[in-house]
Backbone of each chain as nested JSON, in Angstrom:
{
  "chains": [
    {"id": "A", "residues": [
      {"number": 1, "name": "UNK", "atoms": {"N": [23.214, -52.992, 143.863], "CA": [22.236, -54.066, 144.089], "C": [22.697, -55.351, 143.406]}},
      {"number": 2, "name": "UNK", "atoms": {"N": [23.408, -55.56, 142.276], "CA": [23.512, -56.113, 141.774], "C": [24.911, -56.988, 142.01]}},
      {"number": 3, "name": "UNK", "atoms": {"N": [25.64, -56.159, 142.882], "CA": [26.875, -56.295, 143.091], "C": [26.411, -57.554, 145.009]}},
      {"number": 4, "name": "UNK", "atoms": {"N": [25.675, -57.093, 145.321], "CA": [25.05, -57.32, 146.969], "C": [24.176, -58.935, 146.455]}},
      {"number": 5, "name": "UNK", "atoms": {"N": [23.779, -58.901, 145.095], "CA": [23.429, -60.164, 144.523], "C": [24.367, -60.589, 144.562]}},
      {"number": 6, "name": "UNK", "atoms": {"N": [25.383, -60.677, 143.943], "CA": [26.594, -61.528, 143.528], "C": [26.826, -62.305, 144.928]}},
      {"number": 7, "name": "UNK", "atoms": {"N": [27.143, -61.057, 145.839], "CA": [27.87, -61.333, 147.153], "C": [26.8, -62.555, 148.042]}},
      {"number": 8, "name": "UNK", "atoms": {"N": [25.851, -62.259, 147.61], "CA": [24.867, -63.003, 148.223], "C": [24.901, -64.544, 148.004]}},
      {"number": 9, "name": "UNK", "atoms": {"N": [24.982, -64.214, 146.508], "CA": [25.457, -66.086, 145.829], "C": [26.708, -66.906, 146.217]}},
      {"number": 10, "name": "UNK", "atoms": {"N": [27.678, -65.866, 146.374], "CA": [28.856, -66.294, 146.358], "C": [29.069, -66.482, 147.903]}},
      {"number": 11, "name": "UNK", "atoms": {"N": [28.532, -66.007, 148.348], "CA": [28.473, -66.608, 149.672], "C": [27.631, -67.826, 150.28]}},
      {"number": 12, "name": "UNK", "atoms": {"N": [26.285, -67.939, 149.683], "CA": [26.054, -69.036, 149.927], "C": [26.627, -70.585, 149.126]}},
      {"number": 13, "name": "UNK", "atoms": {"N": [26.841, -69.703, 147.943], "CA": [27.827, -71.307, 147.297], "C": [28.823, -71.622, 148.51]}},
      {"number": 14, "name": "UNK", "atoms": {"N": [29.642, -70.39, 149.183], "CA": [30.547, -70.99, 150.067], "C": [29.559, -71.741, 150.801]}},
      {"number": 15, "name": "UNK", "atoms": {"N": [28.465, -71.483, 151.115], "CA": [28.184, -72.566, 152.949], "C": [28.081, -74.348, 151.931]}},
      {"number": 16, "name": "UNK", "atoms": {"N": [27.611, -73.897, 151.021], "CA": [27.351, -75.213, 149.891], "C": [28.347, -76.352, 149.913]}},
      {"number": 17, "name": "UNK", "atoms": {"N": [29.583, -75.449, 149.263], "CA": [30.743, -76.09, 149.466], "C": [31.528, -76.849, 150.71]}},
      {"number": 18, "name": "UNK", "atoms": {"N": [31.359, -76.325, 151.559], "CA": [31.821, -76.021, 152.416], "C": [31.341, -76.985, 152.977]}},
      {"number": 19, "name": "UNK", "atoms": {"N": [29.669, -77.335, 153.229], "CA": [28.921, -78.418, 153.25], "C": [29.288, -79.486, 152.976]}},
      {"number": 20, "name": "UNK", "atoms": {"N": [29.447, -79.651, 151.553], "CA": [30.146, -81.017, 150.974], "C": [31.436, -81.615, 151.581]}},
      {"number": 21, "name": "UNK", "atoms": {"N": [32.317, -80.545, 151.847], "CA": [33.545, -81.169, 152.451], "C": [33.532, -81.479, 154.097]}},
      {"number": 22, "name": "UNK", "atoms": {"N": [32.669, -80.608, 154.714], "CA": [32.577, -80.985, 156.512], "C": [31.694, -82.384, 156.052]}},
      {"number": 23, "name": "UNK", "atoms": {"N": [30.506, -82.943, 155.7], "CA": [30.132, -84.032, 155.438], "C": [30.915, -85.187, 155.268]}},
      {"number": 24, "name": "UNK", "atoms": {"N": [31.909, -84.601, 153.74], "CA": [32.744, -86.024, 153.364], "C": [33.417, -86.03, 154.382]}},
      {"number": 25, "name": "UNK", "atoms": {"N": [34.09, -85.797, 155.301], "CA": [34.663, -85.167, 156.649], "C": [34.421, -86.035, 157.797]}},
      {"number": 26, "name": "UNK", "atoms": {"N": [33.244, -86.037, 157.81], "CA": [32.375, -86.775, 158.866], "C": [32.64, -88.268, 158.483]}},
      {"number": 27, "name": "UNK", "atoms": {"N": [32.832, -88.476, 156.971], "CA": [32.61, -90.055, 156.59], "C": [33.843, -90.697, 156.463]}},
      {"number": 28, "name": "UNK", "atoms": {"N": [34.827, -89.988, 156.382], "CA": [36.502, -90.536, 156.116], "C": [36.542, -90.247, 157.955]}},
      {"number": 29, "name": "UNK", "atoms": {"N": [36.419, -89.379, 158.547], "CA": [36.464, -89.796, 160.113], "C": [36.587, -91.303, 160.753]}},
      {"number": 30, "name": "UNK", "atoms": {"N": [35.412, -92.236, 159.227], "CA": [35.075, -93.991, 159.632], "C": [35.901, -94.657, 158.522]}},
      {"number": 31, "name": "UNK", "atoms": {"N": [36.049, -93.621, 157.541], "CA": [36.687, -93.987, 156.341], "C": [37.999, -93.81, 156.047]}},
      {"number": 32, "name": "UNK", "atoms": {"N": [39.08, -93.74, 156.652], "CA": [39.974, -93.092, 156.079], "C": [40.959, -93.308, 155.233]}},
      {"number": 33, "name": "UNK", "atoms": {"N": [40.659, -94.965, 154.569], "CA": [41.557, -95.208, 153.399], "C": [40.162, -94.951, 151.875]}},
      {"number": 34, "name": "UNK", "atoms": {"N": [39.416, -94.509, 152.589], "CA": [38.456, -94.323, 151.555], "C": [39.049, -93.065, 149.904]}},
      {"number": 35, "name": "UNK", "atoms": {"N": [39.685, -94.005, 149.102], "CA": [40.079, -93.37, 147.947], "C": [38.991, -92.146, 147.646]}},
      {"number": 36, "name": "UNK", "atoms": {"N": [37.698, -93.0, 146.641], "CA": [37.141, -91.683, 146.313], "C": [36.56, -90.579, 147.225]}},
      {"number": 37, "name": "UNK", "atoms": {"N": [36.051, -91.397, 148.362], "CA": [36.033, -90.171, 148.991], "C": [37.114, -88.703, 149.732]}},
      {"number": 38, "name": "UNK", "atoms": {"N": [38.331, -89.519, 149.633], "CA": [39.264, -88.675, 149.649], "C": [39.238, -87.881, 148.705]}},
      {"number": 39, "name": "UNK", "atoms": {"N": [39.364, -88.111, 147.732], "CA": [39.462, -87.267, 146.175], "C": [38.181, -86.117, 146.266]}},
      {"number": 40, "name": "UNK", "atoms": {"N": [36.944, -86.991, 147.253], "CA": [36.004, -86.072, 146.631], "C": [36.102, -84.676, 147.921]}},
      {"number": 41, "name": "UNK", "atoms": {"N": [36.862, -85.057, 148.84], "CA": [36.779, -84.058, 150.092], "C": [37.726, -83.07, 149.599]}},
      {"number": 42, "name": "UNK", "atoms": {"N": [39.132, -83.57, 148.866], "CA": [40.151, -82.258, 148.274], "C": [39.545, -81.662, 147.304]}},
      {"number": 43, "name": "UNK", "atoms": {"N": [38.683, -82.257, 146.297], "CA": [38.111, -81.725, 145.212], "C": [37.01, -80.115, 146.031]}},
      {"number": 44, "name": "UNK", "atoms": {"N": [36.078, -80.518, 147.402], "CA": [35.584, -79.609, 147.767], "C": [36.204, -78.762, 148.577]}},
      {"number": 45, "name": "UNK", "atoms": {"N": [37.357, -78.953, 149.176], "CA": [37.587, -78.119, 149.892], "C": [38.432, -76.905, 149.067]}},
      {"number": 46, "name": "UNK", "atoms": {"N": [39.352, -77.812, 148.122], "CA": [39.817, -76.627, 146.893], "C": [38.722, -75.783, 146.571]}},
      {"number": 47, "name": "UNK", "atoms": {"N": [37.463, -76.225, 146.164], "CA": [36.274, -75.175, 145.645], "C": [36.038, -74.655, 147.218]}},
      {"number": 48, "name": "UNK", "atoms": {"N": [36.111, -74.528, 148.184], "CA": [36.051, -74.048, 149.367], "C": [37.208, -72.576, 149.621]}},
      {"number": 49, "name": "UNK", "atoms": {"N": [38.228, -73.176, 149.539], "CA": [39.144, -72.084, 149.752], "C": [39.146, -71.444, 148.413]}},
      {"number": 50, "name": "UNK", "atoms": {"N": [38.932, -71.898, 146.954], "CA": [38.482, -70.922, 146.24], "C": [37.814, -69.867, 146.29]}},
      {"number": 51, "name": "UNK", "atoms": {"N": [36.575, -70.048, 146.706], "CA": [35.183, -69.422, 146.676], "C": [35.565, -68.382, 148.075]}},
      {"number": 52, "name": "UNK", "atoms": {"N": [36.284, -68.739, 148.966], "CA": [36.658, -67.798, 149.666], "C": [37.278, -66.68, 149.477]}},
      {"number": 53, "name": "UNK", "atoms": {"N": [38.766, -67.197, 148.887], "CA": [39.34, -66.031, 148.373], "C": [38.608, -65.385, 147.203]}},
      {"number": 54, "name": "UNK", "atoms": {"N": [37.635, -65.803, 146.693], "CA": [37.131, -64.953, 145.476], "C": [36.462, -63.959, 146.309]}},
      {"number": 55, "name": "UNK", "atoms": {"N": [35.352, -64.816, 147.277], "CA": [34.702, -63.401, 148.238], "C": [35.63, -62.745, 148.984]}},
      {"number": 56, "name": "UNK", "atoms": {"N": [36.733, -63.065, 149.451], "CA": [38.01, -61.775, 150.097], "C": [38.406, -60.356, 149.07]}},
      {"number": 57, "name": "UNK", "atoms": {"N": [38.693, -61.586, 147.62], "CA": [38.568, -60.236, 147.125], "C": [37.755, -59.524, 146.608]}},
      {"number": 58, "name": "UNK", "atoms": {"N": [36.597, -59.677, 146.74], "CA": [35.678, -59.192, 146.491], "C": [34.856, -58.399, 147.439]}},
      {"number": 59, "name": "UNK", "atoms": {"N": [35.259, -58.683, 148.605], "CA": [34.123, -58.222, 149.293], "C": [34.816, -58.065, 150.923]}},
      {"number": 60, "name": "UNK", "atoms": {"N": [35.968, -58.662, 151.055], "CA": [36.509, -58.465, 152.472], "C": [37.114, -59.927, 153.046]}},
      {"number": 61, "name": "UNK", "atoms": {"N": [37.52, -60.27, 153.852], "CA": [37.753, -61.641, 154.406], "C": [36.587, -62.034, 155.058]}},
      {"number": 62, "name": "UNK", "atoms": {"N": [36.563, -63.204, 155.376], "CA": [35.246, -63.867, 155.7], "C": [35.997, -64.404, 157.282]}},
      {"number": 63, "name": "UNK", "atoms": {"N": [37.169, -65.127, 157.246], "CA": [38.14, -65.534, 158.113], "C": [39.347, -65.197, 158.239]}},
      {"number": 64, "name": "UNK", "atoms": {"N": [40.206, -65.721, 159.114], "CA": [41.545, -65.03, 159.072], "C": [42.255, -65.436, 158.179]}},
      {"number": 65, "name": "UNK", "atoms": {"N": [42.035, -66.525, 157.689], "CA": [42.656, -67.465, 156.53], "C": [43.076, -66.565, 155.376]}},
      {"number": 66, "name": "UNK", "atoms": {"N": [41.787, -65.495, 154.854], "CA": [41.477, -64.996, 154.037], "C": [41.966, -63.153, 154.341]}},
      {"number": 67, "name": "UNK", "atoms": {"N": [42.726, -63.433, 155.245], "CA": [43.048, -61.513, 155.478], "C": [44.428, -61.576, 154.345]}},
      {"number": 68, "name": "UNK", "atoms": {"N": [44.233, -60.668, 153.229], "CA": [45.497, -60.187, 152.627], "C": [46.473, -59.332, 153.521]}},
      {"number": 69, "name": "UNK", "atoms": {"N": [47.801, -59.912, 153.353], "CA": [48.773, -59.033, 153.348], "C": [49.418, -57.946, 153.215]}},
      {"number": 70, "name": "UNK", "atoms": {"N": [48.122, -57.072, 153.541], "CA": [48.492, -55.351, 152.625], "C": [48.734, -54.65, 153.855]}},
      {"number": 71, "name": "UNK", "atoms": {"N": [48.268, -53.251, 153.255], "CA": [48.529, -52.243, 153.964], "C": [47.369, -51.567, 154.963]}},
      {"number": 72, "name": "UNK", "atoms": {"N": [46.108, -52.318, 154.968], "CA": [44.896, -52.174, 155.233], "C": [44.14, -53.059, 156.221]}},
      {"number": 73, "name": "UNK", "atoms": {"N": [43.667, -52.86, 157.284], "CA": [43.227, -54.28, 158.064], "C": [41.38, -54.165, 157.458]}},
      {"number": 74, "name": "UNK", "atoms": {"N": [40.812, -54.678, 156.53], "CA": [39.772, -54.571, 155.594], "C": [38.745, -55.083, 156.627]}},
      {"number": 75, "name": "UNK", "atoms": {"N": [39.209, -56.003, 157.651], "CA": [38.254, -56.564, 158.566], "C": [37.441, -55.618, 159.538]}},
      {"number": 76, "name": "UNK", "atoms": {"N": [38.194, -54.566, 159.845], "CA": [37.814, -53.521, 160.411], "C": [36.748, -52.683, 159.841]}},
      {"number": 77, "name": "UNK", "atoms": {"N": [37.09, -52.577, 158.27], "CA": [36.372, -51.185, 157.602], "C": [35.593, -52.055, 156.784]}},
      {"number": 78, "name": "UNK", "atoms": {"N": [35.45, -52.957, 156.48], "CA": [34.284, -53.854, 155.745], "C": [33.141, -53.442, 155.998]}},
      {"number": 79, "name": "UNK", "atoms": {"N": [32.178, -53.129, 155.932], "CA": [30.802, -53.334, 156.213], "C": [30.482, -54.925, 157.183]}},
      {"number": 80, "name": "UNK", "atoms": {"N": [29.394, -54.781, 158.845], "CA": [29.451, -55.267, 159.297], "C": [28.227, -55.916, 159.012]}},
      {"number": 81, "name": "UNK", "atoms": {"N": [27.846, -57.162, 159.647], "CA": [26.92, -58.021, 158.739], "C": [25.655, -57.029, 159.143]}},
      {"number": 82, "name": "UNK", "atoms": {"N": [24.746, -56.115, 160.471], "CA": [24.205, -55.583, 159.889], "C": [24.357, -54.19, 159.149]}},
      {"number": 83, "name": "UNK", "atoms": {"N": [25.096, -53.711, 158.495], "CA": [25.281, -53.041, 157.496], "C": [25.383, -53.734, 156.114]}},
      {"number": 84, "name": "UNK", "atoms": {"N": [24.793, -55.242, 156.132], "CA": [24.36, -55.724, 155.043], "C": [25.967, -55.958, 154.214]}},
      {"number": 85, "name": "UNK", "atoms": {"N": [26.764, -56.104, 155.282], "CA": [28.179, -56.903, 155.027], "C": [28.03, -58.467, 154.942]}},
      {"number": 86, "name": "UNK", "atoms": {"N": [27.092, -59.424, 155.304], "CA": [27.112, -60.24, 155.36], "C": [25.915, -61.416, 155.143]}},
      {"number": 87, "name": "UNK", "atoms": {"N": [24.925, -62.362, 154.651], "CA": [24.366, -62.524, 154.505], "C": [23.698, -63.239, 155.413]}}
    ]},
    {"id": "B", "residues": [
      {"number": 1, "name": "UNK", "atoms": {"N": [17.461, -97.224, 191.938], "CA": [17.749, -96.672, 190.325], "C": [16.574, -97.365, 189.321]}},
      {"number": 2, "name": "UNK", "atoms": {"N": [16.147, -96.321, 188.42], "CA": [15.416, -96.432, 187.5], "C": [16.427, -97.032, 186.224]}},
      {"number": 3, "name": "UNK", "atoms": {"N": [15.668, -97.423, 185.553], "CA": [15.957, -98.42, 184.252], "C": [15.346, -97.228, 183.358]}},
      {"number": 4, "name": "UNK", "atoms": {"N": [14.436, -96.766, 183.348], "CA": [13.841, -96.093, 182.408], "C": [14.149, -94.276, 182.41]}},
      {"number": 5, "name": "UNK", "atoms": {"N": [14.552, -93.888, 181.611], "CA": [14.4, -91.722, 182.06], "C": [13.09, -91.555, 181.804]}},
      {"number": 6, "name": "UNK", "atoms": {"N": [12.118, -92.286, 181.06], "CA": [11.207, -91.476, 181.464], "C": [9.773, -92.648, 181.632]}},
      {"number": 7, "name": "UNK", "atoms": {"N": [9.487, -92.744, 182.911], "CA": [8.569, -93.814, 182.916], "C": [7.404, -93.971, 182.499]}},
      {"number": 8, "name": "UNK", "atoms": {"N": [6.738, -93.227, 182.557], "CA": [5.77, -92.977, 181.538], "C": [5.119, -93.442, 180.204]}},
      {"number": 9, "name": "UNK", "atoms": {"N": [6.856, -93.402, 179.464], "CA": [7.121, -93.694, 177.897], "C": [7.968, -94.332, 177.816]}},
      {"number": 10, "name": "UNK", "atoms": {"N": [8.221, -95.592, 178.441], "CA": [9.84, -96.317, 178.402], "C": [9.514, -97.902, 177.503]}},
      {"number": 11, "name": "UNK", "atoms": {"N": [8.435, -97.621, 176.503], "CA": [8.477, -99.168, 176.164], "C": [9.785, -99.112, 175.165]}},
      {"number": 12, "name": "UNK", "atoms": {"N": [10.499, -98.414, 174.936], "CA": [11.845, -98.423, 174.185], "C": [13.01, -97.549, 174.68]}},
      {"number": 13, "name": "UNK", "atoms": {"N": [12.911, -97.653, 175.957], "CA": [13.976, -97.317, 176.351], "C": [14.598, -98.239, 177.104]}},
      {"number": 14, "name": "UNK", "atoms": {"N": [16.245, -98.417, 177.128], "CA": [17.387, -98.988, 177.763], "C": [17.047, -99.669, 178.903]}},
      {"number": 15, "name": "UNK", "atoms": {"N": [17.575, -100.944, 179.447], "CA": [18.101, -101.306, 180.276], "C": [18.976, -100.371, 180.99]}},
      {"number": 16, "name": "UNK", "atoms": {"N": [19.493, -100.724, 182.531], "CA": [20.569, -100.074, 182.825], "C": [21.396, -101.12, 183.532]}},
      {"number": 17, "name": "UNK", "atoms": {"N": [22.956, -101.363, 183.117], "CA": [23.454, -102.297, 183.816], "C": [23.599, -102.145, 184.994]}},
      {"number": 18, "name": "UNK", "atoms": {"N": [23.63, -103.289, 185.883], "CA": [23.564, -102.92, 187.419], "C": [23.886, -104.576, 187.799]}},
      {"number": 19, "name": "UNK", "atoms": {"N": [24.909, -104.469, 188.932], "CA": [25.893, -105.65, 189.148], "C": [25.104, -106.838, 189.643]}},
      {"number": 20, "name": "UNK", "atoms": {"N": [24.06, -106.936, 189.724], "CA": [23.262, -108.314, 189.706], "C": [22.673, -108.495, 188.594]}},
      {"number": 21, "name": "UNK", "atoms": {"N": [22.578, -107.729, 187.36], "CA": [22.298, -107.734, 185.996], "C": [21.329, -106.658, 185.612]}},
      {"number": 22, "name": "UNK", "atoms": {"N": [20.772, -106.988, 184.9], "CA": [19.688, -106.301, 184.345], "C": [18.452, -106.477, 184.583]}},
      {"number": 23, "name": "UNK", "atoms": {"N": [17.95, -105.31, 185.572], "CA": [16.594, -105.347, 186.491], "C": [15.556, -104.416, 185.887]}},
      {"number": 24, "name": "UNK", "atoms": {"N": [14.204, -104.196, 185.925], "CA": [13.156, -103.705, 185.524], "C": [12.39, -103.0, 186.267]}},
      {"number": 25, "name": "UNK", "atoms": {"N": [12.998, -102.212, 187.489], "CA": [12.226, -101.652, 188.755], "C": [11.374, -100.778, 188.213]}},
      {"number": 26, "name": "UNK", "atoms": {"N": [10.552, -99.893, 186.948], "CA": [10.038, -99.111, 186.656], "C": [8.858, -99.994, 186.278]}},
      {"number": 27, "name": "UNK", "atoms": {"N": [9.196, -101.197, 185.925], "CA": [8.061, -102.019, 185.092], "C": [7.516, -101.865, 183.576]}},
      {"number": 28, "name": "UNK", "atoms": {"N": [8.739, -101.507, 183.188], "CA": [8.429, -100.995, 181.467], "C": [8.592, -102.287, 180.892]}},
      {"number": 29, "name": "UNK", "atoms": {"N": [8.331, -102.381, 179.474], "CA": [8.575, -103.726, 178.806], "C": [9.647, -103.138, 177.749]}},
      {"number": 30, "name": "UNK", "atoms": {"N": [10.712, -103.833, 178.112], "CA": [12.197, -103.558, 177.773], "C": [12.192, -104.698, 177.484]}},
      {"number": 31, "name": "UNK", "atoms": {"N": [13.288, -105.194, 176.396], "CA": [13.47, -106.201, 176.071], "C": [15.309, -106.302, 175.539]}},
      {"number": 32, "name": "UNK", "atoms": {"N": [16.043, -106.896, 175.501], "CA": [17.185, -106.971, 175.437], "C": [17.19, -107.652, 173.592]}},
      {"number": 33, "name": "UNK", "atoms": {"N": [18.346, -106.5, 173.126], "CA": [18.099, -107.002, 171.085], "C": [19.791, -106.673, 171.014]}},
      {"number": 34, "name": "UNK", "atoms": {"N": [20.215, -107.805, 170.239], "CA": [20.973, -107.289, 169.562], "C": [20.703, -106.547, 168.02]}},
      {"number": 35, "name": "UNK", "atoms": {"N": [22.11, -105.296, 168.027], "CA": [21.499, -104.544, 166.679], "C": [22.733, -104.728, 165.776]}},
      {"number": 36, "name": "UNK", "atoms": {"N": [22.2, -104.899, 164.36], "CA": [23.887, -104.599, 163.759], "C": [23.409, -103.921, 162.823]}},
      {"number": 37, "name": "UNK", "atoms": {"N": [24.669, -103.004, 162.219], "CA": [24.472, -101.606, 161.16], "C": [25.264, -102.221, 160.318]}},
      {"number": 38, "name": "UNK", "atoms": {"N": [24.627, -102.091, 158.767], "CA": [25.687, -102.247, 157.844], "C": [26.488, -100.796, 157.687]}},
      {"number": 39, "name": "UNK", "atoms": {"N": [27.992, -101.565, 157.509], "CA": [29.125, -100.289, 157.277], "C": [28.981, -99.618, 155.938]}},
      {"number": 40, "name": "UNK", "atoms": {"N": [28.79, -98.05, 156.059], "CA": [28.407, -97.438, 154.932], "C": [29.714, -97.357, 153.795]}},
      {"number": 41, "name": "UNK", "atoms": {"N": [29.185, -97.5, 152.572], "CA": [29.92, -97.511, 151.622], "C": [29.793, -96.16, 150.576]}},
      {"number": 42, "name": "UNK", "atoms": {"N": [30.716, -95.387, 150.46], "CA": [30.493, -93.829, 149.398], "C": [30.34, -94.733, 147.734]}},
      {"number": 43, "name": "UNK", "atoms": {"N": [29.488, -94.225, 147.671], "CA": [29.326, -94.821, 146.402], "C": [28.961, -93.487, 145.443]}},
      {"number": 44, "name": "UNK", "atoms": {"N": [27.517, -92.856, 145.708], "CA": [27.261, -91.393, 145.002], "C": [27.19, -90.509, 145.981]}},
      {"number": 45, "name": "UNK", "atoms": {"N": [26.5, -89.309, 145.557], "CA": [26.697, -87.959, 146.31], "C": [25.68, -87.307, 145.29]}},
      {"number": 46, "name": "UNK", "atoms": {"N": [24.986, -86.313, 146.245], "CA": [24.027, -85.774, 145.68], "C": [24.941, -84.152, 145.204]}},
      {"number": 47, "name": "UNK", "atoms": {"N": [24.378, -83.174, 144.342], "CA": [24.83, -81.89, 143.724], "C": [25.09, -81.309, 145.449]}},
      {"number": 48, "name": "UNK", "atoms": {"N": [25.618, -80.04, 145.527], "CA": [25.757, -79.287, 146.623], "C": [24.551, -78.576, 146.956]}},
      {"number": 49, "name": "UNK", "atoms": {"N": [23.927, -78.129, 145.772], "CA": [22.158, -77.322, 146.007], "C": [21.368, -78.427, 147.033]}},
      {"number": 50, "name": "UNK", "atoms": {"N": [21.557, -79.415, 146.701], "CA": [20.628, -80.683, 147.074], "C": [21.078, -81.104, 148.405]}},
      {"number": 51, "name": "UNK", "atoms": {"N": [22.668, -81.19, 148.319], "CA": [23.099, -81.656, 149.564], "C": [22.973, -80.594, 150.944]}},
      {"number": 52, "name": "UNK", "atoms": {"N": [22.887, -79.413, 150.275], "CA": [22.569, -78.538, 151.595], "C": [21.374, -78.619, 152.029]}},
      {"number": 53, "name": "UNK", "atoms": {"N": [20.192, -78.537, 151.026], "CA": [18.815, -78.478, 150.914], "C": [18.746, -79.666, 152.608]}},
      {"number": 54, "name": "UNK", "atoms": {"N": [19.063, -80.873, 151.801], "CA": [18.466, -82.558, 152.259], "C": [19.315, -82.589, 153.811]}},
      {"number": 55, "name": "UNK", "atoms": {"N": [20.115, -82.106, 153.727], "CA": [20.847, -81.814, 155.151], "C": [22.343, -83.123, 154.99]}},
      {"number": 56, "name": "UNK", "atoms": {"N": [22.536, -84.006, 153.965], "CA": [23.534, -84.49, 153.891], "C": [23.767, -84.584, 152.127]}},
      {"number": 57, "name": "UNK", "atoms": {"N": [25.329, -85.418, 152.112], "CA": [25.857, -85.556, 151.149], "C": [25.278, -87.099, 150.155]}},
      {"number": 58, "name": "UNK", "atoms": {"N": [24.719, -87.325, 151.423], "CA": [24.895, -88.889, 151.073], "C": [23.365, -89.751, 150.803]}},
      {"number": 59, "name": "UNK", "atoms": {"N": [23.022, -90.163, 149.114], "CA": [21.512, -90.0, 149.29], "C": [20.949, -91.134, 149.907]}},
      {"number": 60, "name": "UNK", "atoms": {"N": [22.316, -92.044, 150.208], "CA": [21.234, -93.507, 151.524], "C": [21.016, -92.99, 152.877]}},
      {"number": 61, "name": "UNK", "atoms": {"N": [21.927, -91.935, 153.319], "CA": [20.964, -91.368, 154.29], "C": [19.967, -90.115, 154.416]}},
      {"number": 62, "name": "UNK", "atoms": {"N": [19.632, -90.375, 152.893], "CA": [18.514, -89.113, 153.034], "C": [17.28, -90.264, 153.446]}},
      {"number": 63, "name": "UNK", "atoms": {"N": [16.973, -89.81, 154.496], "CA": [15.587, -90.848, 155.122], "C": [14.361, -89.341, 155.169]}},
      {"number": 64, "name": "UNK", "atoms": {"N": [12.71, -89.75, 155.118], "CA": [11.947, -89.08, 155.508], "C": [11.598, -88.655, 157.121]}},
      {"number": 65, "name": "UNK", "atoms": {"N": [12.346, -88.057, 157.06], "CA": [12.18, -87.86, 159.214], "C": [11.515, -86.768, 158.791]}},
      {"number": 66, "name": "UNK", "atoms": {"N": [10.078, -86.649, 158.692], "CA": [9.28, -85.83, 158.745], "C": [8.286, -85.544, 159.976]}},
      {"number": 67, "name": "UNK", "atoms": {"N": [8.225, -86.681, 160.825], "CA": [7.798, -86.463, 161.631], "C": [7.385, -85.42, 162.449]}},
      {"number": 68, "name": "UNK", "atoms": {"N": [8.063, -84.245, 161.966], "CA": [8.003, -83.108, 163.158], "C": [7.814, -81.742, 162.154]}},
      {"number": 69, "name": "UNK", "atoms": {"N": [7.094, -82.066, 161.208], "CA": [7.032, -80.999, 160.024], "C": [8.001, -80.01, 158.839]}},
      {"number": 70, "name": "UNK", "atoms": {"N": [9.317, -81.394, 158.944], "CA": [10.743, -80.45, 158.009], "C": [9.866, -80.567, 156.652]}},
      {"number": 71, "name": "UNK", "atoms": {"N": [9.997, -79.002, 156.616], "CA": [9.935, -78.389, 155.035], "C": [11.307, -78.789, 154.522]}},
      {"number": 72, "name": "UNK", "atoms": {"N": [10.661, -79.446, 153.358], "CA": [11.206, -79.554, 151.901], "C": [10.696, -79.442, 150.951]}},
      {"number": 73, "name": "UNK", "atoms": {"N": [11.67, -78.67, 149.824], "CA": [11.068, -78.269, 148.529], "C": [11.951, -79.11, 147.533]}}
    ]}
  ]
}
């Protein structure tokens, strides 16, 4: 339960994040010598692909971005979102 | 051709260009405006809790469009 908390947070911090950078996204689209907002779109998208790979390893890939290189295709045997794989 | 999509309710809706100019066959009161937008400038940014909440990043365009009952907490 406690572990299905985590996953729960850490997944919505991703849509959070993730948020911030499709937004700044939208505004350098009009902006695109826009300094800080440049800074502030790499700053989120790093916490973006962070927060991803933390939930890959934690919990499975979310995207293909995020499939490890092993010996295992995890996408398959993950728990599916309704088996409460996903939030 | 109509000037208006919906005649009924067209006191703010469009002109439609048409090669003898701009005609009024619906009989709405349309009026011809120029508009200008100031170009937005990034200046702050709201937290990510907030920015998802409010639906943007950006707190000059957080406007009250409540009109249609958006919950906010």
């Amino acid at each position: 339960m406690n572990q299905a908390k985590n996953r729960q947070e850490l997944f919505s911090w991703i849509n959070k994040v993730s948020f911030m950078a499709y937004d700044m996204a939208l505004y350098l689209d009009t902006h695109p010598q826009d300094q800080q907002a440049l800074a502030f779109f790499q700053k989120y998208s790093q916490m973006r692909r962070q927060a991803l790979a933390a939930y890959a390893a934690q919990f499975g890939p979310l995207n293909m971005d995020c499939i490890d290189n092993d010996d295992h295709w995890h996408w398959a045997t993950q728990p599916w979102p309704w088996e409460g794989g996903c939030c | 051709m109509h000037n208006c999509y919906q005649p009924n309710n067209c006191g703010a809706m469009p002109y439609t260009m048409q090669p003898e100019g701009y005609t009024n066959s619906v009989n709405c009161t349309c009026y011809l405006a120029m508009a200008t937008v100031p170009w937005q400038q990034f200046t702050s940014s709201y937290e990510p809790e907030k920015a998802f909440r409010i639906g943007t990043v950006f707190p000059e365009l957080d406007k009250p469009f409540l009109g249609r009952g958006v919950m906010r907490s």
